[in-house]
C-alpha positions as CSV (number, residue, x, y, z in Angstrom):
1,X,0.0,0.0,0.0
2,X,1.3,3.5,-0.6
3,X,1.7,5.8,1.5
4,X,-1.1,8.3,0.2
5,X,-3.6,5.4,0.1
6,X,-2.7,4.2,3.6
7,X,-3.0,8.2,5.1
8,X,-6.2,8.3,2.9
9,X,-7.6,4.9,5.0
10,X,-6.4,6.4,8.2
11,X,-8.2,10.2,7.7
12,X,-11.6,8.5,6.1
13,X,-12.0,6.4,9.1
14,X,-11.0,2.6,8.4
15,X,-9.5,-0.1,10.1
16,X,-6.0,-0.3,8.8
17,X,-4.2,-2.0,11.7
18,X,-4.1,-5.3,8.7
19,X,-1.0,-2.8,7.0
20,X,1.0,-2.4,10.6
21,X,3.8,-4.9,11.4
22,X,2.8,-4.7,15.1
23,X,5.4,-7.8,15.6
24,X,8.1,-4.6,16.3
25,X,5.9,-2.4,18.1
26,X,7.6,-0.4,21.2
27,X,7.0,2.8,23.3
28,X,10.1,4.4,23.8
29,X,9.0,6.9,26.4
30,X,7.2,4.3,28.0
31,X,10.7,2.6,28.8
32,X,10.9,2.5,33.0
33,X,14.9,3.2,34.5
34,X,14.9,2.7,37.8
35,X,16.3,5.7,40.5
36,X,17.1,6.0,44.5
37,X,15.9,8.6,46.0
38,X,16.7,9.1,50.0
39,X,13.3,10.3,52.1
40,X,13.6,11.0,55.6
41,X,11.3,8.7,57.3
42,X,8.7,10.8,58.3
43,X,8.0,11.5,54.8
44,X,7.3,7.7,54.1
45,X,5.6,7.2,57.0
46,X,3.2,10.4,55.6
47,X,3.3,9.0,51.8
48,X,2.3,5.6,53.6
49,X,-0.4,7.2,54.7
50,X,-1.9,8.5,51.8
51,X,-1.1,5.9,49.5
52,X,-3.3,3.5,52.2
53,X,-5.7,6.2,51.9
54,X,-6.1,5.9,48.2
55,X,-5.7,2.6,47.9
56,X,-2.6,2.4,45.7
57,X,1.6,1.6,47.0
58,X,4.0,4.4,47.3
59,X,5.7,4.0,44.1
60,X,2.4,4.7,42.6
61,X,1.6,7.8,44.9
62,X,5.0,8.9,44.1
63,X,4.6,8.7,40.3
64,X,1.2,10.4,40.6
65,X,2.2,13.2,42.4
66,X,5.2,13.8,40.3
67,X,3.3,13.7,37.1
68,X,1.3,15.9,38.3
69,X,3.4,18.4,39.2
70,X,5.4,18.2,36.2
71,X,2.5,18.7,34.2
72,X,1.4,21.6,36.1
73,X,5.1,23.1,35.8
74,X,5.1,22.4,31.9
């Protein structure tokens, strides 16, 4: 398929997921490294806290708030 015929698929709507090779599919900002990061302990024992609150671990109450903030900031 050419390129002009696949962009015209794509903008009128169809399915063209049948042209992809999905067999090499990544998401490169997706990619997870992990980091330390030194808290003094009555920090955790406050992100603890919340994280019970919400219902989700640290690292994920970590992430969130960071995210957050870095989107606010942007």
């Amino acid at each position: 398929m050419k390129a002009k015929d696949f962009d015209a698929a794509f903008d009128d709507g169809e399915d063209i997921t049948s042209q992809l090779d999905l067999s090499k599919k990544r998401r490169p900002e997706l990619k997870q490294k992990r980091v330390n990061v030194d808290f003094p302990v009555w920090l955790i024992h406050q992100l603890d806290k919340e994280a019970k609150r919400l219902g989700v671990t640290r690292q994920s109450i970590i992430k969130m708030w960071l995210a957050e903030h870095l989107k606010e900031a942007a």
